[in-house]
C-alpha positions as CSV (number, residue, x, y, z in Angstrom):
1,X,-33.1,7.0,-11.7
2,X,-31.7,4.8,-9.0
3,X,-34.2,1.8,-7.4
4,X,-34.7,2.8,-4.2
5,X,-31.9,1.7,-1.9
6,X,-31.2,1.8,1.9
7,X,-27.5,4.0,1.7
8,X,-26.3,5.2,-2.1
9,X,-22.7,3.9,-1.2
10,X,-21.3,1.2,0.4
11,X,-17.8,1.0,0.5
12,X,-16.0,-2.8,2.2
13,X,-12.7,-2.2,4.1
14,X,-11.8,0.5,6.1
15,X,-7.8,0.4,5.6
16,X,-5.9,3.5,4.1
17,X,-7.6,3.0,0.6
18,X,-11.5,2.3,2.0
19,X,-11.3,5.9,4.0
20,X,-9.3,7.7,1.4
21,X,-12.2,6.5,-0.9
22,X,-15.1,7.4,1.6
23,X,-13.4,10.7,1.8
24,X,-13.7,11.6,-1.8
25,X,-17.3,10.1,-2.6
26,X,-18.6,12.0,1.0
27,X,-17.2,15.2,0.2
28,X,-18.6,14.9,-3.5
29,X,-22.1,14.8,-2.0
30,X,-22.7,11.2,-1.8
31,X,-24.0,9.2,1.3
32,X,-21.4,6.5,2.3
33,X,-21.4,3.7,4.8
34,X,-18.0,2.0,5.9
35,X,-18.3,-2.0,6.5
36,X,-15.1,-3.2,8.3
37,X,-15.0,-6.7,9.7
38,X,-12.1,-6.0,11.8
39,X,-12.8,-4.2,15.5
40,X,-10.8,-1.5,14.1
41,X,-10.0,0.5,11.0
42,X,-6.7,0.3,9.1
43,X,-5.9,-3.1,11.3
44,X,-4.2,-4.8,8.0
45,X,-2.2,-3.9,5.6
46,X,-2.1,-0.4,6.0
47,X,-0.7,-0.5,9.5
48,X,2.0,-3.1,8.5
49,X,4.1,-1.6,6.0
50,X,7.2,0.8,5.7
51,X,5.1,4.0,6.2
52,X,7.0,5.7,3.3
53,X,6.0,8.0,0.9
54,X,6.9,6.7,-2.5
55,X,9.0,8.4,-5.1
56,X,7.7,6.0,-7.9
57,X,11.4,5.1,-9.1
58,X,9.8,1.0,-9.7
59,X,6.9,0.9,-11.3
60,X,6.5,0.1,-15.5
61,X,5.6,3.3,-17.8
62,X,2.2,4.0,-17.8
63,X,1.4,1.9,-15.3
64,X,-1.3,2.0,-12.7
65,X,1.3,1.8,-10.0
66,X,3.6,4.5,-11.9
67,X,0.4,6.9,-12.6
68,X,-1.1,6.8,-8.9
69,X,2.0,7.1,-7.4
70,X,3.3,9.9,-8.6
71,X,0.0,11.5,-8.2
72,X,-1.0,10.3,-5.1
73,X,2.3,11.2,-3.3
74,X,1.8,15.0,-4.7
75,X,-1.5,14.8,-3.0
76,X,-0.5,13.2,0.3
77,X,2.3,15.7,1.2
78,X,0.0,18.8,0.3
79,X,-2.5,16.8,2.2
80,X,-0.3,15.8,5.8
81,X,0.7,19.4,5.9
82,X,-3.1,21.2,5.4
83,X,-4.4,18.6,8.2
84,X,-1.3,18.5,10.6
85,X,-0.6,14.4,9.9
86,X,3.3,13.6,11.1
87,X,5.4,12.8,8.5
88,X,9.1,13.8,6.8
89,X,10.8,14.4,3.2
90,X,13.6,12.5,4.4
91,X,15.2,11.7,0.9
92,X,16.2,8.0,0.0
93,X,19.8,6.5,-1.2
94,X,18.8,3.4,-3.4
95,X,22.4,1.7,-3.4
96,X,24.2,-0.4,-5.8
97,X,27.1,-2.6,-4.3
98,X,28.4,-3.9,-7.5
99,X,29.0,-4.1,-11.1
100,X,25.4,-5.6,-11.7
101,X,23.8,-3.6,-9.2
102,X,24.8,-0.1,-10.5
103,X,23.9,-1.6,-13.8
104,X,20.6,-1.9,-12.3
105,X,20.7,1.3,-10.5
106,X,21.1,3.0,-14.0
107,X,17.8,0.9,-15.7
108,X,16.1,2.1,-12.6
109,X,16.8,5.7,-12.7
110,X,16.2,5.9,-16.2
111,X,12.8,4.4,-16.2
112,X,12.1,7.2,-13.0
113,X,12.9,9.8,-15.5
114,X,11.0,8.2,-18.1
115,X,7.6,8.1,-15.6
116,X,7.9,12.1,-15.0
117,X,10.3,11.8,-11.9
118,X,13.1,15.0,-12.7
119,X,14.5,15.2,-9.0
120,X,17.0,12.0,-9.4
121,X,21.1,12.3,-8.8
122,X,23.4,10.2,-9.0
123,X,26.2,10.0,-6.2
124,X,29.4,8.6,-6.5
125,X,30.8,6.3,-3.1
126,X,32.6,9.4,-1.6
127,X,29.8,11.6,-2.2
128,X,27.5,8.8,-0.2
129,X,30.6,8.7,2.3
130,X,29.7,12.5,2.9
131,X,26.2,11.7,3.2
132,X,26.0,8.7,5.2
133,X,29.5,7.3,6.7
134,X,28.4,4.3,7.8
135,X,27.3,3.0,4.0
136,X,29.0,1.0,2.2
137,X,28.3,1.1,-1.7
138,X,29.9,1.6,-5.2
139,X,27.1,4.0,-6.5
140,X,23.6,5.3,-5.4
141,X,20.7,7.1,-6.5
142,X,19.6,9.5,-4.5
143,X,15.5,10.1,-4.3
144,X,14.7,13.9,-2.5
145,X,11.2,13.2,-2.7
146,X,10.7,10.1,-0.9
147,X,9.8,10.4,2.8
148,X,7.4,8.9,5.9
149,X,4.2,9.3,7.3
150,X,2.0,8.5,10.2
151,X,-0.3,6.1,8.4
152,X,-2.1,6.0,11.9
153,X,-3.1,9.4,12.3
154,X,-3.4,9.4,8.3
155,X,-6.2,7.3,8.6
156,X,-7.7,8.8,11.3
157,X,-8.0,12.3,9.7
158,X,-9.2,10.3,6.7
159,X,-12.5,8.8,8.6
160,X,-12.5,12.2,10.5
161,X,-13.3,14.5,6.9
162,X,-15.8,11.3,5.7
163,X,-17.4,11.1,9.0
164,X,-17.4,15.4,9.2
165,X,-19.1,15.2,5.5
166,X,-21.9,12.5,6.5
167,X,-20.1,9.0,6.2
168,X,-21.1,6.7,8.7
169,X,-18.8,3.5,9.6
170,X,-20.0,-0.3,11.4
171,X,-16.6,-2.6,12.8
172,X,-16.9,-6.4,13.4
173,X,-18.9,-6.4,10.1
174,X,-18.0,-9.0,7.6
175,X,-19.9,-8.8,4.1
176,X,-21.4,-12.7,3.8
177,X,-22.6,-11.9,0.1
178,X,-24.1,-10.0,-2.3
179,X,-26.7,-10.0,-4.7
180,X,-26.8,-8.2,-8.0
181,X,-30.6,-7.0,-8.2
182,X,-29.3,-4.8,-11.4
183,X,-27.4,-1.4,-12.6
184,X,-27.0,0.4,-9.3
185,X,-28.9,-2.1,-7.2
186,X,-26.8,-4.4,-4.8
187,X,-28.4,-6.2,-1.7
188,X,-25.3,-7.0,0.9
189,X,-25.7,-9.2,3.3
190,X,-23.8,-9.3,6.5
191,X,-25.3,-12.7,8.6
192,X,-25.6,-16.7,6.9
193,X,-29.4,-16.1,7.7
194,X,-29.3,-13.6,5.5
195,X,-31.5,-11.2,7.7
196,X,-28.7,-8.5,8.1
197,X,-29.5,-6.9,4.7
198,X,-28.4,-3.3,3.4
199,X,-29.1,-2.5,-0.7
200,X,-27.0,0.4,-2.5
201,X,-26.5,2.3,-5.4
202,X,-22.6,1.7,-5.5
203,X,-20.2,-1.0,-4.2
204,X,-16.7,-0.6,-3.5
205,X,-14.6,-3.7,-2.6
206,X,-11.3,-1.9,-1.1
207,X,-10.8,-5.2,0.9
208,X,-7.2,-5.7,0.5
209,X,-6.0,-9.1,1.4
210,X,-9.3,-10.6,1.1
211,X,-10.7,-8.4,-2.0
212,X,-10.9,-11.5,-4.5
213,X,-12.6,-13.9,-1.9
214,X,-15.3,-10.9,-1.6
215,X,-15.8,-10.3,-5.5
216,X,-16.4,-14.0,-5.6
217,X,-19.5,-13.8,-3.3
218,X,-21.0,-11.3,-4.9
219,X,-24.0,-13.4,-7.2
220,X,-23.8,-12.5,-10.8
221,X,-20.4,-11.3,-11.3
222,X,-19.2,-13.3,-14.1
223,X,-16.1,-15.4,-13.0
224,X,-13.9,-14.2,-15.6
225,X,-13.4,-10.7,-14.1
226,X,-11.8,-12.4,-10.5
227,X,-8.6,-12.9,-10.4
228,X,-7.9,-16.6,-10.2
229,X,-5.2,-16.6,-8.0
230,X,-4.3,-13.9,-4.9
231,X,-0.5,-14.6,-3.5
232,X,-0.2,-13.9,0.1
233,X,3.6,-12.8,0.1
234,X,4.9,-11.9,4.0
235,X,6.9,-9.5,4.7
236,X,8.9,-9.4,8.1
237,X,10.3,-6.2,9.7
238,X,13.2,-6.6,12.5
239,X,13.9,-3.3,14.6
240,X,17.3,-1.8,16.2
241,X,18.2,-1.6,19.4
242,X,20.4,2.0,19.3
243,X,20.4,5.1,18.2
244,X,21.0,5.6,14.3
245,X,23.6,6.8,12.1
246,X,21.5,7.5,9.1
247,X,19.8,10.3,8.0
248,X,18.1,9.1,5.3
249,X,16.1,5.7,4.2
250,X,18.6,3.3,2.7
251,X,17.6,1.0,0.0
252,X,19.0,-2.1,-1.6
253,X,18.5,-3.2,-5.1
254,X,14.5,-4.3,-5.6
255,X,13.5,-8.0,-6.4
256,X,10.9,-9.5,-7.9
257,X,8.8,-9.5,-5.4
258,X,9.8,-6.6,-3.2
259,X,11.9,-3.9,-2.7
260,X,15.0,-5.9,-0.8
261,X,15.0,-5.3,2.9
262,X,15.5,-1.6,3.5
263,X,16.5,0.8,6.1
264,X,13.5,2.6,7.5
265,X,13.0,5.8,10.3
266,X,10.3,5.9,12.1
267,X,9.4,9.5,13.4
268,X,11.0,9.6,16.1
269,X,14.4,8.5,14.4
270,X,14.0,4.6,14.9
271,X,15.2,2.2,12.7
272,X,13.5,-0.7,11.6
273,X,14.4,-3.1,8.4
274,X,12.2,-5.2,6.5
275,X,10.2,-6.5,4.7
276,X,11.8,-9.9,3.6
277,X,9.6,-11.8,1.0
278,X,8.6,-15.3,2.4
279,X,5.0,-17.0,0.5
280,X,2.8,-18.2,2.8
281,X,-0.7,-19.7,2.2
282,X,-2.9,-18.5,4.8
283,X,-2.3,-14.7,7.0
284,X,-0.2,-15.1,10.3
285,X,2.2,-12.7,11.1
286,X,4.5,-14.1,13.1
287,X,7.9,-13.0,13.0
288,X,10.3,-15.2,14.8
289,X,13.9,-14.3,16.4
290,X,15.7,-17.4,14.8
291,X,15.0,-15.7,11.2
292,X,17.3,-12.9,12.2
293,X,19.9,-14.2,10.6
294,X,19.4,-13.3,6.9
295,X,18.5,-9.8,7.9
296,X,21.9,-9.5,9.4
297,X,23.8,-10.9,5.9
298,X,21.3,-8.6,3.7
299,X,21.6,-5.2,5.8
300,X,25.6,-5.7,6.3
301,X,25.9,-5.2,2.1
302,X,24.8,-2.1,2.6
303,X,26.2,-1.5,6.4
304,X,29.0,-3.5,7.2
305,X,29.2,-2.8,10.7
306,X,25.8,-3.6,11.6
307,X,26.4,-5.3,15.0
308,X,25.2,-8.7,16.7
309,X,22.6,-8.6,18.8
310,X,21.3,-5.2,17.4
311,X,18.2,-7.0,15.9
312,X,14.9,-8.1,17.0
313,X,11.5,-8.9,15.7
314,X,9.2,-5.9,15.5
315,X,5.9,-7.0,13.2
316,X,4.9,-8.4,9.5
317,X,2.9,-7.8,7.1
318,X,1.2,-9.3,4.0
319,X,1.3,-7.9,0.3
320,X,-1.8,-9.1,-1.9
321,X,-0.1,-9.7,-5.1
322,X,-1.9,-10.6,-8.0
323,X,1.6,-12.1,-9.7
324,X,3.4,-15.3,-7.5
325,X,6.7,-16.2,-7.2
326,X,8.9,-16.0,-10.2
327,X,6.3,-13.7,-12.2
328,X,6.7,-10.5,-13.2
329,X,4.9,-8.1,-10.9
330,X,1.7,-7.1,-11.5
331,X,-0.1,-3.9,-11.7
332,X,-3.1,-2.4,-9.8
333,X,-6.0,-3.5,-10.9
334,X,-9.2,-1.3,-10.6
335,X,-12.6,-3.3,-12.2
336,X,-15.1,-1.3,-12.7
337,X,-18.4,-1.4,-15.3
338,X,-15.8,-0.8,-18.4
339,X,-14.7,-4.4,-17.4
340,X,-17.6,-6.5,-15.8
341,X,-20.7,-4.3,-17.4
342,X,-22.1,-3.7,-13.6
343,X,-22.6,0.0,-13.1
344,X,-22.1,0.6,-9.8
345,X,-19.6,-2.2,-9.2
346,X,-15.5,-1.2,-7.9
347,X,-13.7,-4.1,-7.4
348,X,-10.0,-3.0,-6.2
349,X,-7.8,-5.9,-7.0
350,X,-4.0,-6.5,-5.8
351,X,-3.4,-3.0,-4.1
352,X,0.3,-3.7,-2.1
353,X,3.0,-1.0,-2.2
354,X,2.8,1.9,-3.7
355,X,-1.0,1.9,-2.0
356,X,-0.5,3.8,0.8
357,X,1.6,7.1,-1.3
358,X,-1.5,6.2,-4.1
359,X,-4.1,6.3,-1.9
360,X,-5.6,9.8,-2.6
361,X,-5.3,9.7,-6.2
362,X,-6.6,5.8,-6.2
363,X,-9.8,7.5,-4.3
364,X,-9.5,10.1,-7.2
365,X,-9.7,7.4,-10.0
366,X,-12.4,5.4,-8.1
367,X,-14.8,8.7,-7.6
368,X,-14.3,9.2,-11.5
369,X,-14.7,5.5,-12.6
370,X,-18.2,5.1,-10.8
């Protein structure tokens, strides 16, 4: 038996993950309230990103990232065509411009094949040429099952189902803290005074960029299961002016940090590039037109004929990596009472791409882990 408790769920953050999350647990029978601080859902990372549905080509074996992504992008297309949400299999030509790169291109493909993913080719330059005209490249793997969504109205028909099965959702509502009162027994409290109070059952920190500085106000978490460091790492997108020539989403060889700044589509046939990696200490998202410059020398490997004055700032966005500069990425991580010994107790922990593809199999794994 449960102490008694105001709401049996509480989840904090209402991005892509939150709702997908809210989703699940409402349609499962339990009794969910949304906390959001922002005036809006889905106002941070999951309306600043590339909007693609992942293939999973990147991610280590067995990995979180490799796992959910695969999953989760099974789920999402079944799930944008039963509700309607806008989105497209556009297919994606990850491109290798030389010697190293196609030896990279290679290790990538094979540790695709190695995750589960059996839909990879390999294209020579004239079969790209057939393809695409306009790209330049010595090789490329070409992904059939990568593609774009709507992450707007994917969100939306998210809270729509968990508000439809009995969730309930508050905005401008940051958590202050949270007390531990014991298994399945949190107070959370949403003023300094401390009078704003709501106790539940189950806690779910889906709070993306500000996930760790959340777990650490919650009283009685031991220390040791917080990541001691989150890296803000910006990414900037810059959009073209004209119609395209593409067909499909173009992508250079990944870095560390990222996946080198890509060719998009929007919906409607846009194109937009991005994200760069630039670390920054605090959130601002200011993309400025004097940074231009570098996405004109990285997009002209790929497309030499990328014009001047094609270019200009659209919006950026901020991964929350749990690895920093020079480190090898890190996985997902998703703390639960196998970890910290609080039953009741999600903490979601460095959730950047693949989270918006993962996003109904990460609600999956949360629903089974509490």
């Amino acid at each position: 038996m449960h102490p008694p408790v105001d709401i049996e769920c509480v989840i904090i953050g209402a991005g892509v993950i939150g709702l997908a999350i809210a989703r699940t647990l409402t349609q499962q029978g339990k009794e969910v309230l949304i906390v959001e601080s922002e005036s809006s859902f889905g106002s941070g990372i999951s309306s600043r990103n590339s909007e693609v549905i992942h293939a999973g080509l990147y991610y280590p074996v067995d990995s979180l990232k490799a796992k959910l992504c695969l999953r989760g992008k099974v789920l999402l297309y079944d799930y944008c065509q039963q509700q309607h949400i806008p989105h497209q299999r556009l297919g994606k030509l990850l491109v290798a411009t030389d010697d190293t790169e196609t030896a990279q291109l290679m290790a990538i493909k094979d540790n695709a094949e190695q995750c589960g993913i059996n839909d990879l080719s390999i294209l020579s330059a004239e079969e790209v040429k057939q393809l695409e005209p306009e790209l330049n490249c010595q090789l490329a793997l070409l992904s059939p099952s990568t593609g774009i969504v709507d992450s707007h109205a994917l969100m939306l028909s998210l809270l729509g189902e968990a508000e439809q099965a009995g969730a309930q959702i508050v905005l401008n509502t940051p958590l202050k803290g949270v007390d531990i009162k014991g298994p399945n027994h949190f107070q959370c409290y949403f003023d300094d005074a401390d009078q704003s109070v709501i106790s539940c059952a189950y806690l779910v920190n889906a709070s993306g960029l500000h996930a760790t500085e959340l777990a650490k106000a919650i009283k009685g978490l031991d220390a040791q299961h917080i990541p001691e460091a989150y890296y803000y790492c910006k990414g900037r997108y810059f959009a073209y002016t004209g119609k395209s020539p593409f067909k499909h989403l173009i992508y250079p060889m990944p870095t560390r940090a990222g996946l080198g700044v890509h060719l998009t589509l929007d919906l409607a046939g846009q194109i937009k590039f991005g994200p760069d990696v630039t670390w920054v200490q605090e959130e601002n998202y200011d993309v400025a037109q004097e940074q231009v410059d570098s996405f004109y020398k990285a997009v002209r490997r790929y497309w030499p004929s990328l014009k001047n004055n094609t270019l200009h700032p659209a919006y950026a966005g901020i991964r929350p990596k749990l690895s920093g500069p020079h480190q090898q990425a890190a996985d997902f991580v998703i703390s639960s009472k196998a970890e910290h010994g609080v039953a009741g107790l999600l903490n979601l922990f460095g959730i950047e791409s693949p989270g918006l593809t993962a996003a109904l199999a990460i609600a999956d794994e949360v629903a089974q882990q509490l």
